[in-house]
mmJSON file of the N, C-alpha and C atoms, coordinates in Angstrom:
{"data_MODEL":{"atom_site":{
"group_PDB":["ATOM","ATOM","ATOM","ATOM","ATOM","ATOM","ATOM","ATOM","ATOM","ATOM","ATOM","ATOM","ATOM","ATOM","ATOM","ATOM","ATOM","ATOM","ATOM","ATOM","ATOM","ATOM","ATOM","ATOM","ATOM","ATOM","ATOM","ATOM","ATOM","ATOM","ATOM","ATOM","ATOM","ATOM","ATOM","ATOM","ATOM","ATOM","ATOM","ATOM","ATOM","ATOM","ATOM","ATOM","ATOM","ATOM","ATOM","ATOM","ATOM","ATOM","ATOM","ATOM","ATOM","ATOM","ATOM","ATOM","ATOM","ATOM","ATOM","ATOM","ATOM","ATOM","ATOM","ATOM","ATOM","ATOM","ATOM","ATOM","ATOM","ATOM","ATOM","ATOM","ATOM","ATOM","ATOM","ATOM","ATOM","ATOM","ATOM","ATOM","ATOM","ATOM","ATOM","ATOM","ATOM","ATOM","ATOM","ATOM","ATOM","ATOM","ATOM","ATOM","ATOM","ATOM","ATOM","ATOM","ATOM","ATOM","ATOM","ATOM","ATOM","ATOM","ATOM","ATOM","ATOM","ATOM","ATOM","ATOM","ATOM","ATOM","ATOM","ATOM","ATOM","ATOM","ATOM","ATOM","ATOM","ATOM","ATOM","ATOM","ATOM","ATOM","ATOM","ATOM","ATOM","ATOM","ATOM","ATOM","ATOM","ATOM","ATOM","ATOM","ATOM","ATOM","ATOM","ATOM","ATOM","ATOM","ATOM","ATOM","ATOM","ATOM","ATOM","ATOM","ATOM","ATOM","ATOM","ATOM","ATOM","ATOM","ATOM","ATOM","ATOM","ATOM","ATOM","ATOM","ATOM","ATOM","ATOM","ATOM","ATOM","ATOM","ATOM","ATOM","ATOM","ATOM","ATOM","ATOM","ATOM","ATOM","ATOM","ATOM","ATOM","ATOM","ATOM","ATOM","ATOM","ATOM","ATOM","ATOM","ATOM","ATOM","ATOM","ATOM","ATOM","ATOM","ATOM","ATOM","ATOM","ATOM","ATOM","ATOM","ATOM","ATOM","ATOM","ATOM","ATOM","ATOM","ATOM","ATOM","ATOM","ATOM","ATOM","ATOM"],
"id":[1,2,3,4,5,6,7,8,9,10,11,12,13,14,15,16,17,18,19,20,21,22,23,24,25,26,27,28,29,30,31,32,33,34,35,36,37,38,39,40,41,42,43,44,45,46,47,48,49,50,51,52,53,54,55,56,57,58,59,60,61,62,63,64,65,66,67,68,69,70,71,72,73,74,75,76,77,78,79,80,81,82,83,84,85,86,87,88,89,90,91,92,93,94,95,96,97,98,99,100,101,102,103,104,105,106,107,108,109,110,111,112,113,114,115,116,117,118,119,120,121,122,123,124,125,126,127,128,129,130,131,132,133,134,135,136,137,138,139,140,141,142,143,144,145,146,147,148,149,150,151,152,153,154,155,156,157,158,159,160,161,162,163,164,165,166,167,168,169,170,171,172,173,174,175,176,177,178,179,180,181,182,183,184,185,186,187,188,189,190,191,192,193,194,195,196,197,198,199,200,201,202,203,204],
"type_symbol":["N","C","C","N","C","C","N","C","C","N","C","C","N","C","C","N","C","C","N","C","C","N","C","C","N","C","C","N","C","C","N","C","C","N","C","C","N","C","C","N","C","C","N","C","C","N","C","C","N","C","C","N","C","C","N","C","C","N","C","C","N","C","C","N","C","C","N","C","C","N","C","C","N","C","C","N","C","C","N","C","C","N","C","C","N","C","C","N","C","C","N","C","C","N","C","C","N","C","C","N","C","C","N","C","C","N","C","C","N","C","C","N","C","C","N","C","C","N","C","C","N","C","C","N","C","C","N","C","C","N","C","C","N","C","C","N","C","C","N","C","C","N","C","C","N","C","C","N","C","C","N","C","C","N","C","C","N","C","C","N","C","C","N","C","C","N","C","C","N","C","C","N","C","C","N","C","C","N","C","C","N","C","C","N","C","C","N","C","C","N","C","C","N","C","C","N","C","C","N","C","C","N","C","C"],
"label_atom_id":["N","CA","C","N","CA","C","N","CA","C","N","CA","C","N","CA","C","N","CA","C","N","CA","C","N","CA","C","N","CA","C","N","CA","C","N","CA","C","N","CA","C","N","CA","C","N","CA","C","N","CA","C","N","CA","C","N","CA","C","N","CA","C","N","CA","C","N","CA","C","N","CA","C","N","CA","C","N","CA","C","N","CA","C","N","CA","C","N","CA","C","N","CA","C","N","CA","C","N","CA","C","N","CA","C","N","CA","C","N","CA","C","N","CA","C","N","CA","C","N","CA","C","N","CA","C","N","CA","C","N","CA","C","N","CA","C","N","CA","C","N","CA","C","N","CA","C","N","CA","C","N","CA","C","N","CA","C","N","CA","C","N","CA","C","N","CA","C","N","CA","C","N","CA","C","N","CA","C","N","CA","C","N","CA","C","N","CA","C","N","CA","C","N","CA","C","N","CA","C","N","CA","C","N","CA","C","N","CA","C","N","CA","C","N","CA","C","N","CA","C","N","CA","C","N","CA","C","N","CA","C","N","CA","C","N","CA","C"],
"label_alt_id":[null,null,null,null,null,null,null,null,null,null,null,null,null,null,null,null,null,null,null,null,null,null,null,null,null,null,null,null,null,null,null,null,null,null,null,null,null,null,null,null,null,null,null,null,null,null,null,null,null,null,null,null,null,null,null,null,null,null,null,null,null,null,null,null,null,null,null,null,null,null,null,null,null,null,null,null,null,null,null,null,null,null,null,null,null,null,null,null,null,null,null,null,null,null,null,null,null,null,null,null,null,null,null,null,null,null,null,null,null,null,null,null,null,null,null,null,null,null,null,null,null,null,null,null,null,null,null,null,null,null,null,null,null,null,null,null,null,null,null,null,null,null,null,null,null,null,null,null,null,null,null,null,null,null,null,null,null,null,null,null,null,null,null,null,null,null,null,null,null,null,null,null,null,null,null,null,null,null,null,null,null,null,null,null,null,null,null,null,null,null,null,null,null,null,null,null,null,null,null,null,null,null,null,null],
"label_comp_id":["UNK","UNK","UNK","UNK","UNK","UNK","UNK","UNK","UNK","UNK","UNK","UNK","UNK","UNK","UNK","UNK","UNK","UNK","UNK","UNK","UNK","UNK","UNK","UNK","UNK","UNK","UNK","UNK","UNK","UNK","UNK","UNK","UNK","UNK","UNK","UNK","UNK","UNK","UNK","UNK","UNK","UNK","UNK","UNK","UNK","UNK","UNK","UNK","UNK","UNK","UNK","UNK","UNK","UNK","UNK","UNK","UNK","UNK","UNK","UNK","UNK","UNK","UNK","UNK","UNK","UNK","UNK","UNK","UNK","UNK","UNK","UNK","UNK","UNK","UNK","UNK","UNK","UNK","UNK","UNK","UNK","UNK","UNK","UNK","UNK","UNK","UNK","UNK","UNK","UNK","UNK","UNK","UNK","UNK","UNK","UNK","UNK","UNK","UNK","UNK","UNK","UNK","UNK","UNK","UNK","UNK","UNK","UNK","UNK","UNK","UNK","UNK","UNK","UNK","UNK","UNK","UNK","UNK","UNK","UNK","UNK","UNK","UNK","UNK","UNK","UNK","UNK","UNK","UNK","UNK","UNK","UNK","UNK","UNK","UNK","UNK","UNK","UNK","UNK","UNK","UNK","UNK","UNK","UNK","UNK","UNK","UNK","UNK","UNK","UNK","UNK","UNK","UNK","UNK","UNK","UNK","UNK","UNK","UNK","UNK","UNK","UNK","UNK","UNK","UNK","UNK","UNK","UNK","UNK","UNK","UNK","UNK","UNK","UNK","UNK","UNK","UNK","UNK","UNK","UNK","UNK","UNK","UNK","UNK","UNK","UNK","UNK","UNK","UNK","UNK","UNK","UNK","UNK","UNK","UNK","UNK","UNK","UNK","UNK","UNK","UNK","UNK","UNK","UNK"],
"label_asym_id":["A","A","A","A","A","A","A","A","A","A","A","A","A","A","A","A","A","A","A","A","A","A","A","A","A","A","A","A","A","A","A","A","A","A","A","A","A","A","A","A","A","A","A","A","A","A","A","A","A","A","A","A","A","A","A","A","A","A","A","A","A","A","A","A","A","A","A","A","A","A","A","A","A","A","A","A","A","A","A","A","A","A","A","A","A","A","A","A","A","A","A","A","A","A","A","A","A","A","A","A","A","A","A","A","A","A","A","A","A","A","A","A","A","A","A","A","A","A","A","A","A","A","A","A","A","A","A","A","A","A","A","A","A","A","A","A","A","A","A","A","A","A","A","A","A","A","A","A","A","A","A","A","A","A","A","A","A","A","A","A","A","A","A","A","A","A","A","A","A","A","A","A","A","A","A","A","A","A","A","A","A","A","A","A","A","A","A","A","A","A","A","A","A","A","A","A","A","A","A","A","A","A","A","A"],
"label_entity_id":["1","1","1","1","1","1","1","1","1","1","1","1","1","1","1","1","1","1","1","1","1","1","1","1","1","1","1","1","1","1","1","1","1","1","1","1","1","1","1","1","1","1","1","1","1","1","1","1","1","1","1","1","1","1","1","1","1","1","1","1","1","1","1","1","1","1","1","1","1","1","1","1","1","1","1","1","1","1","1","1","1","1","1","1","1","1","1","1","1","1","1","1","1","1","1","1","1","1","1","1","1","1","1","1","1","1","1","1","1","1","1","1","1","1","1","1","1","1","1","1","1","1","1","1","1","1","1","1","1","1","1","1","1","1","1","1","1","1","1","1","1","1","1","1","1","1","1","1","1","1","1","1","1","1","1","1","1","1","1","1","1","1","1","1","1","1","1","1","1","1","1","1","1","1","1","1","1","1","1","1","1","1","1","1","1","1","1","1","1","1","1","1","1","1","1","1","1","1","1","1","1","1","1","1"],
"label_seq_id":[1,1,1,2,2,2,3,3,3,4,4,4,5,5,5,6,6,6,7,7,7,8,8,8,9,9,9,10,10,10,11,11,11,12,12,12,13,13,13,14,14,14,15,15,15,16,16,16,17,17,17,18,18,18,19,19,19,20,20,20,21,21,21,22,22,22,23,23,23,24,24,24,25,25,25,26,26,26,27,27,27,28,28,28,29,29,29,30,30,30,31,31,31,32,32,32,33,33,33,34,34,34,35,35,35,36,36,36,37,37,37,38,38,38,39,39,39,40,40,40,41,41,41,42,42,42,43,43,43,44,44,44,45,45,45,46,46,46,47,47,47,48,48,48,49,49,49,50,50,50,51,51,51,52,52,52,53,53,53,54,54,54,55,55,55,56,56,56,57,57,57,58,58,58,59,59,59,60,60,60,61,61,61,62,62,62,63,63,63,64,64,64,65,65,65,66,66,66,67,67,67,68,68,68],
"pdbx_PDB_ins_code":[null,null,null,null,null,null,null,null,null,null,null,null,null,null,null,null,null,null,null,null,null,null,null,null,null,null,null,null,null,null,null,null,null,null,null,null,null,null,null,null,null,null,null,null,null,null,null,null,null,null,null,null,null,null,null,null,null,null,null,null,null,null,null,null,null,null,null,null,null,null,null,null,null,null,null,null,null,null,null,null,null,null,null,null,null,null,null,null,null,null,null,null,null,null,null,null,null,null,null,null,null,null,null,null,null,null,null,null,null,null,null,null,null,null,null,null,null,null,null,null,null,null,null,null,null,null,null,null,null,null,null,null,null,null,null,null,null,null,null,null,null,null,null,null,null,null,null,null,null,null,null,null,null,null,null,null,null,null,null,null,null,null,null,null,null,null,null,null,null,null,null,null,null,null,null,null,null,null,null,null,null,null,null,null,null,null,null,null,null,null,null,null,null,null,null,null,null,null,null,null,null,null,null,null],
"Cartn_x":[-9.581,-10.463,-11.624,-11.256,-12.392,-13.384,-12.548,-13.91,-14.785,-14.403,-15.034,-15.932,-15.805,-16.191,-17.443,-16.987,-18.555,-19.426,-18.741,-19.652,-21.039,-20.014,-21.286,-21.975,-21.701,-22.373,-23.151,-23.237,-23.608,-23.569,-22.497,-21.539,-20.82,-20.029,-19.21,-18.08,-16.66,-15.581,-15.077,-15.406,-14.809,-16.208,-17.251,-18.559,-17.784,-17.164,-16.949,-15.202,-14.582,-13.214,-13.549,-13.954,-14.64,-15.225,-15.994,-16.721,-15.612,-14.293,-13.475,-12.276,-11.895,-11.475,-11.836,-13.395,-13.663,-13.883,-14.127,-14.405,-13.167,-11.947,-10.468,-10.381,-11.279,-10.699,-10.471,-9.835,-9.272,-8.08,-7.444,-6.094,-5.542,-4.797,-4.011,-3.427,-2.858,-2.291,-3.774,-5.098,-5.593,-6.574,-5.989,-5.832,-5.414,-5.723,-5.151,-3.921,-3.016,-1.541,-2.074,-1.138,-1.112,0.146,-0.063,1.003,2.052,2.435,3.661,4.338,3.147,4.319,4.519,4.071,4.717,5.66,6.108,6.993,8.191,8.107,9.285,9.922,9.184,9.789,10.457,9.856,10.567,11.692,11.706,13.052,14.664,13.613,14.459,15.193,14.256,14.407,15.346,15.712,16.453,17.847,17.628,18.785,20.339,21.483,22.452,22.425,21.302,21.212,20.785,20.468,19.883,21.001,22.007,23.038,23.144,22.7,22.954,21.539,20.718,19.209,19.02,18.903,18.134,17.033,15.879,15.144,13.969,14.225,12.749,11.401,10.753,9.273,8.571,8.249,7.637,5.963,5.671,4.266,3.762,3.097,2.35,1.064,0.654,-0.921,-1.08,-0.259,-0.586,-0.66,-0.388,-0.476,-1.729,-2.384,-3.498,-3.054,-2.342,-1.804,-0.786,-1.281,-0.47,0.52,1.745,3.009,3.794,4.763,6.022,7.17],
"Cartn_y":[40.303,39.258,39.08,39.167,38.621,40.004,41.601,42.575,42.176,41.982,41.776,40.674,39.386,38.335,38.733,39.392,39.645,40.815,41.919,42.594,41.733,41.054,40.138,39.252,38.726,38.072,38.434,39.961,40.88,39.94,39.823,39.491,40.406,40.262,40.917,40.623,41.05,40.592,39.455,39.559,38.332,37.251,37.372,35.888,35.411,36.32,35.912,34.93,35.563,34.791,33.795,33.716,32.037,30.958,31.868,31.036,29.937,31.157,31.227,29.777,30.237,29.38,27.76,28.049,26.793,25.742,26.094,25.978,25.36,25.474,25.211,23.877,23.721,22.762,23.038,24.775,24.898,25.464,26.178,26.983,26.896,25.961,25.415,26.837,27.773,28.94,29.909,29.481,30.226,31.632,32.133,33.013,33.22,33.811,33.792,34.644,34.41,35.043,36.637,37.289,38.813,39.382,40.316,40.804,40.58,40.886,40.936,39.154,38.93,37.247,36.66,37.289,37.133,37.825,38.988,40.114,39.477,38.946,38.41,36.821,36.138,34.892,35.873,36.758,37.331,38.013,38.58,39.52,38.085,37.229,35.979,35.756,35.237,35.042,35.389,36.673,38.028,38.231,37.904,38.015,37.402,37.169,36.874,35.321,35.236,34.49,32.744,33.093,32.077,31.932,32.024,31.754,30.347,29.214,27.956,27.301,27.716,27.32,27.669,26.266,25.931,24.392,25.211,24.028,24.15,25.072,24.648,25.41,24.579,24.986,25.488,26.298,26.919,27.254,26.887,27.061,27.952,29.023,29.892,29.728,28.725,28.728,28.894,28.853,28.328,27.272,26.298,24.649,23.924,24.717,24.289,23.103,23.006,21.832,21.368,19.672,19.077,18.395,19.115,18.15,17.689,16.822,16.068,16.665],
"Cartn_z":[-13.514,-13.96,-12.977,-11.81,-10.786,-10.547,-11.371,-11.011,-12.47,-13.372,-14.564,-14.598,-13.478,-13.336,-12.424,-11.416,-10.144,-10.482,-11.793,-12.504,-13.37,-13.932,-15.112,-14.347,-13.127,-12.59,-11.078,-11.113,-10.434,-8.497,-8.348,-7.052,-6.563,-5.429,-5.03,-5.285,-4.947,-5.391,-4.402,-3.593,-2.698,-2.729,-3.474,-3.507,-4.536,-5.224,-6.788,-6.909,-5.862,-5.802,-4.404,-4.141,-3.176,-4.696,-5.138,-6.038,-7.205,-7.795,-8.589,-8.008,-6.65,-5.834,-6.0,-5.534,-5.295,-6.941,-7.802,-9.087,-9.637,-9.258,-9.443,-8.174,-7.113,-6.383,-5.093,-4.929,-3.719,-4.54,-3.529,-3.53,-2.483,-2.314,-0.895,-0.202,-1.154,-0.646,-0.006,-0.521,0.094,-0.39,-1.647,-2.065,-3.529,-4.883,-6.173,-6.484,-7.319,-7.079,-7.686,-6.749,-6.869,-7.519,-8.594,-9.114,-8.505,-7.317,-6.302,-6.5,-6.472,-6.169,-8.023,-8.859,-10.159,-10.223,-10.112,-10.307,-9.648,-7.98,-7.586,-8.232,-8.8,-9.385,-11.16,-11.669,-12.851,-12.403,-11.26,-10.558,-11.004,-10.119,-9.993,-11.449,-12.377,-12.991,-14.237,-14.225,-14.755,-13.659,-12.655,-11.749,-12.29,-12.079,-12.409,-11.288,-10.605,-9.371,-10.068,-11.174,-12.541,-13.458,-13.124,-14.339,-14.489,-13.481,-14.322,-14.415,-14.498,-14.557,-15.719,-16.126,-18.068,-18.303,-18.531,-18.986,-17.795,-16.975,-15.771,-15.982,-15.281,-15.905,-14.515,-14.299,-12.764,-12.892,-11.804,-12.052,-11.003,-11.49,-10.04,-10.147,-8.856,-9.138,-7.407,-6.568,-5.162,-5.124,-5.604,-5.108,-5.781,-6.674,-6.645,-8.112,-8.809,-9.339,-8.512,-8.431,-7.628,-8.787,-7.747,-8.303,-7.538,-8.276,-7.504,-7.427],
"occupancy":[1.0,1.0,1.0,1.0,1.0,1.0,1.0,1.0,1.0,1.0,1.0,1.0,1.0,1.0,1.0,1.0,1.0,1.0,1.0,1.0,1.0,1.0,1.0,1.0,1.0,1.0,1.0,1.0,1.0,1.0,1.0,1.0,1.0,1.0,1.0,1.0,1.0,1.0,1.0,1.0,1.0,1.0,1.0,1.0,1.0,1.0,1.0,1.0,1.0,1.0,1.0,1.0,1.0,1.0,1.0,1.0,1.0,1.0,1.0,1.0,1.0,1.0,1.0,1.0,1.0,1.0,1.0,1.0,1.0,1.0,1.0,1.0,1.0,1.0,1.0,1.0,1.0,1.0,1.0,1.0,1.0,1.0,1.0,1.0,1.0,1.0,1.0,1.0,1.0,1.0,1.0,1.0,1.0,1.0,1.0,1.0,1.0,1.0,1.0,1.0,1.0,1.0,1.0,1.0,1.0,1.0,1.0,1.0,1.0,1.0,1.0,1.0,1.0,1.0,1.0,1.0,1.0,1.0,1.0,1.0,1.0,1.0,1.0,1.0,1.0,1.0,1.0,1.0,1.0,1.0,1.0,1.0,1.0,1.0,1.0,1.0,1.0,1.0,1.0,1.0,1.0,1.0,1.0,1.0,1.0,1.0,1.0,1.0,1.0,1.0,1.0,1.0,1.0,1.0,1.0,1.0,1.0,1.0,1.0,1.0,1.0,1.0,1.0,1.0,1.0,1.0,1.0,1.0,1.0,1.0,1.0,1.0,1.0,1.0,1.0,1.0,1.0,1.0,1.0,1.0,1.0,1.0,1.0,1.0,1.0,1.0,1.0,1.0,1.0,1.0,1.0,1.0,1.0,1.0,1.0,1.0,1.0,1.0,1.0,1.0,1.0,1.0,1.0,1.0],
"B_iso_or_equiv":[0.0,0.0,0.0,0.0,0.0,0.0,0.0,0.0,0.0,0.0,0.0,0.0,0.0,0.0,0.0,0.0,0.0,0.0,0.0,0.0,0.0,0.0,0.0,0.0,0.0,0.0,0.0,0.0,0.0,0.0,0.0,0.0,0.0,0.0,0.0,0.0,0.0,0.0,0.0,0.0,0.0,0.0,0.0,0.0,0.0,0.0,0.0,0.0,0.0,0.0,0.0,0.0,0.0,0.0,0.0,0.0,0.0,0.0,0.0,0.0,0.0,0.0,0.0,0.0,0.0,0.0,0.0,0.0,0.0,0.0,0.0,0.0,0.0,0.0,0.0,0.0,0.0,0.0,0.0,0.0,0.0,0.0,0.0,0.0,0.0,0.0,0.0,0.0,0.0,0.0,0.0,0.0,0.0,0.0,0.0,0.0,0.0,0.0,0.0,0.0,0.0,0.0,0.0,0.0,0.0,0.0,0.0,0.0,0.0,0.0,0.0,0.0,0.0,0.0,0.0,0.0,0.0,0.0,0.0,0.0,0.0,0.0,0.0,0.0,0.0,0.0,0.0,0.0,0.0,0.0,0.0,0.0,0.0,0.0,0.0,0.0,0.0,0.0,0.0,0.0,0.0,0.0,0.0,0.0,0.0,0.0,0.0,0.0,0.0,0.0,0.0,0.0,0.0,0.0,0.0,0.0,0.0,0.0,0.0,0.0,0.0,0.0,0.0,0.0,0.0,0.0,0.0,0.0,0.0,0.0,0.0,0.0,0.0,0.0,0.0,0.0,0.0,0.0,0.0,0.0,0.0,0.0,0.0,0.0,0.0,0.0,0.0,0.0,0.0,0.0,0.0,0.0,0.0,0.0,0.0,0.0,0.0,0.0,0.0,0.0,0.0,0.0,0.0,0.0],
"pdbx_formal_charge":[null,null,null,null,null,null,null,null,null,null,null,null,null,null,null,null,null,null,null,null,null,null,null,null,null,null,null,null,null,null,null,null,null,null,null,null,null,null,null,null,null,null,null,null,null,null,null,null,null,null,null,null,null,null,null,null,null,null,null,null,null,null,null,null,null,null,null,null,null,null,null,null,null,null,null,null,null,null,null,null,null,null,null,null,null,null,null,null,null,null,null,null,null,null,null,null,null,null,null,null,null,null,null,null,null,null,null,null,null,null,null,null,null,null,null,null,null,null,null,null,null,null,null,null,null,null,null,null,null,null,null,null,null,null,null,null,null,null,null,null,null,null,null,null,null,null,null,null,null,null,null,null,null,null,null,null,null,null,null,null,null,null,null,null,null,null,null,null,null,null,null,null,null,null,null,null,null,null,null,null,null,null,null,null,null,null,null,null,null,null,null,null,null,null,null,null,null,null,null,null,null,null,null,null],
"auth_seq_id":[1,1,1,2,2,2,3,3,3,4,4,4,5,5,5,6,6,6,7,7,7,8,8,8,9,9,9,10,10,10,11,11,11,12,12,12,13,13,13,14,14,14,15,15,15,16,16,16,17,17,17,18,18,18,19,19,19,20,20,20,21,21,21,22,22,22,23,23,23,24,24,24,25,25,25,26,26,26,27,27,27,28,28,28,29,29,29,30,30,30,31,31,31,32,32,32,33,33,33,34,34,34,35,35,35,36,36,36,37,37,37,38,38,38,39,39,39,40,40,40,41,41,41,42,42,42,43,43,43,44,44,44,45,45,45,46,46,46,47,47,47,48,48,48,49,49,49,50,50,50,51,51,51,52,52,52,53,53,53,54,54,54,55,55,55,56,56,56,57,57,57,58,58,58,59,59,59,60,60,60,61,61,61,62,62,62,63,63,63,64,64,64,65,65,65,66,66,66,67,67,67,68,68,68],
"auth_comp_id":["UNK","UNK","UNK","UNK","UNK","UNK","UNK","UNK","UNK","UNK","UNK","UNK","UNK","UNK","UNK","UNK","UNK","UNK","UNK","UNK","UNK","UNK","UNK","UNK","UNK","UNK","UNK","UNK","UNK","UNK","UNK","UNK","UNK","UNK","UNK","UNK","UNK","UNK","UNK","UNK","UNK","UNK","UNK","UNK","UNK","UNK","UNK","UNK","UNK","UNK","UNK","UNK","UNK","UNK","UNK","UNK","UNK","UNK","UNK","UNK","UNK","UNK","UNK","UNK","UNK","UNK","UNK","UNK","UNK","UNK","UNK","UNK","UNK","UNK","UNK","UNK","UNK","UNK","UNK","UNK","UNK","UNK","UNK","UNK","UNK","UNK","UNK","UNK","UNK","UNK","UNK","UNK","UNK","UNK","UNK","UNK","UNK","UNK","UNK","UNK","UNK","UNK","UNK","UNK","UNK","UNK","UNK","UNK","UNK","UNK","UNK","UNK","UNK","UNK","UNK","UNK","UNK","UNK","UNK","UNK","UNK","UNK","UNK","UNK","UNK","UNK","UNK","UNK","UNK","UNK","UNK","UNK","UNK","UNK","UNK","UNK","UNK","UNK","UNK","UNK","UNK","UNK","UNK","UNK","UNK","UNK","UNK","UNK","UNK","UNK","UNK","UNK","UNK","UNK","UNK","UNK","UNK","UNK","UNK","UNK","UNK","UNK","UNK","UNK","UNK","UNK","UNK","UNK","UNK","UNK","UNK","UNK","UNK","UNK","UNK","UNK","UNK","UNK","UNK","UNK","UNK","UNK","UNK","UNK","UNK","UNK","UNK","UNK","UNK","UNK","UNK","UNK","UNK","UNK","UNK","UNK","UNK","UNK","UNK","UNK","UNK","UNK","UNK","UNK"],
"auth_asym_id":["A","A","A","A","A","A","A","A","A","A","A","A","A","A","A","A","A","A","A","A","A","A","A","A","A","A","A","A","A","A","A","A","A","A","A","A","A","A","A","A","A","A","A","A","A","A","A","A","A","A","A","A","A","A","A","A","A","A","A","A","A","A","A","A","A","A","A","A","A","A","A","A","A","A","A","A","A","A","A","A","A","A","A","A","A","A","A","A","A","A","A","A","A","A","A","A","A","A","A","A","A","A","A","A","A","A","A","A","A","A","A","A","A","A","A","A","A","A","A","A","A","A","A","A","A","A","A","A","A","A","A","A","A","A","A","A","A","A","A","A","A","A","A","A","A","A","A","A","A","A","A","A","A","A","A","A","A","A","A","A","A","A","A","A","A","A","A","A","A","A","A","A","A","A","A","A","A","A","A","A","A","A","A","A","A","A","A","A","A","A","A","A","A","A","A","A","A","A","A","A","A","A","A","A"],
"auth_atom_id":["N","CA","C","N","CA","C","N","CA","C","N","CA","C","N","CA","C","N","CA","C","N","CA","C","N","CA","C","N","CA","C","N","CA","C","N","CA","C","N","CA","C","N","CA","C","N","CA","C","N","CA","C","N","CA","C","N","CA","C","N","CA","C","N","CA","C","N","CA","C","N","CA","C","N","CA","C","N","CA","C","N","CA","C","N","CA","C","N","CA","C","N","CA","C","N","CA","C","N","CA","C","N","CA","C","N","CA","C","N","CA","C","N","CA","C","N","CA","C","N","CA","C","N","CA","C","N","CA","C","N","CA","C","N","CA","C","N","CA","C","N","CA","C","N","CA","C","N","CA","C","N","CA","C","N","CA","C","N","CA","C","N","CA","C","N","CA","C","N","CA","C","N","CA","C","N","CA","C","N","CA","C","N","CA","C","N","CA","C","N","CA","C","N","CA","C","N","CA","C","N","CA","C","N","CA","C","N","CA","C","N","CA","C","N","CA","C","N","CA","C","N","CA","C","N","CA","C","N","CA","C","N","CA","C","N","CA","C"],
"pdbx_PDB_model_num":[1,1,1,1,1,1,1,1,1,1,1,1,1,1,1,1,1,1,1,1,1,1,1,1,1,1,1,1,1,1,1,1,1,1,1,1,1,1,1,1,1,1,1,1,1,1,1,1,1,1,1,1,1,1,1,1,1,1,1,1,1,1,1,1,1,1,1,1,1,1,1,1,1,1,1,1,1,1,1,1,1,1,1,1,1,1,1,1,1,1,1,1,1,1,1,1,1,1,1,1,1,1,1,1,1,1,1,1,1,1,1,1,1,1,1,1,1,1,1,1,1,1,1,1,1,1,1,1,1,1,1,1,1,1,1,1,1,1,1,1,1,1,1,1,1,1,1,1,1,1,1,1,1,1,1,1,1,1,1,1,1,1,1,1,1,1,1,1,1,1,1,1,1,1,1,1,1,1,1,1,1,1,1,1,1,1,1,1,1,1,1,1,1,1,1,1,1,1,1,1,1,1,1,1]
}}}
């Protein structure tokens, strides 16, 4: 998304994810989630390690929705 984003808006990829960043508020983590840190909450998720987990709702944004 963010090369398709600093193409059309003829940026670089990192003017364009500062820009993306800041536009959202901030990303307490810093940074936008990378394949890797989706893949490990689905590992999880599929694991036998979830056998009594029903009903939860997980959010990967880096913090950038605040919750309780």
């Amino acid at each position: 998304m963010m090369e398709r984003i600093a193409e059309s808006a003829n940026y670089s990829i990192q003017e364009t994810t500062k820009g993306v960043i800041a536009s959202l508020g901030g990303i307490p983590m810093g940074r936008p989630a990378m394949p890797d840190d989706i893949a490990e909450l689905v590992a999880f998720l599929v694991s036998t390690r979830v056998s009594y987990l029903i009903g939860t709702e997980f959010v990967i944004d880096g913090g950038t929705i605040r919750t309780i």
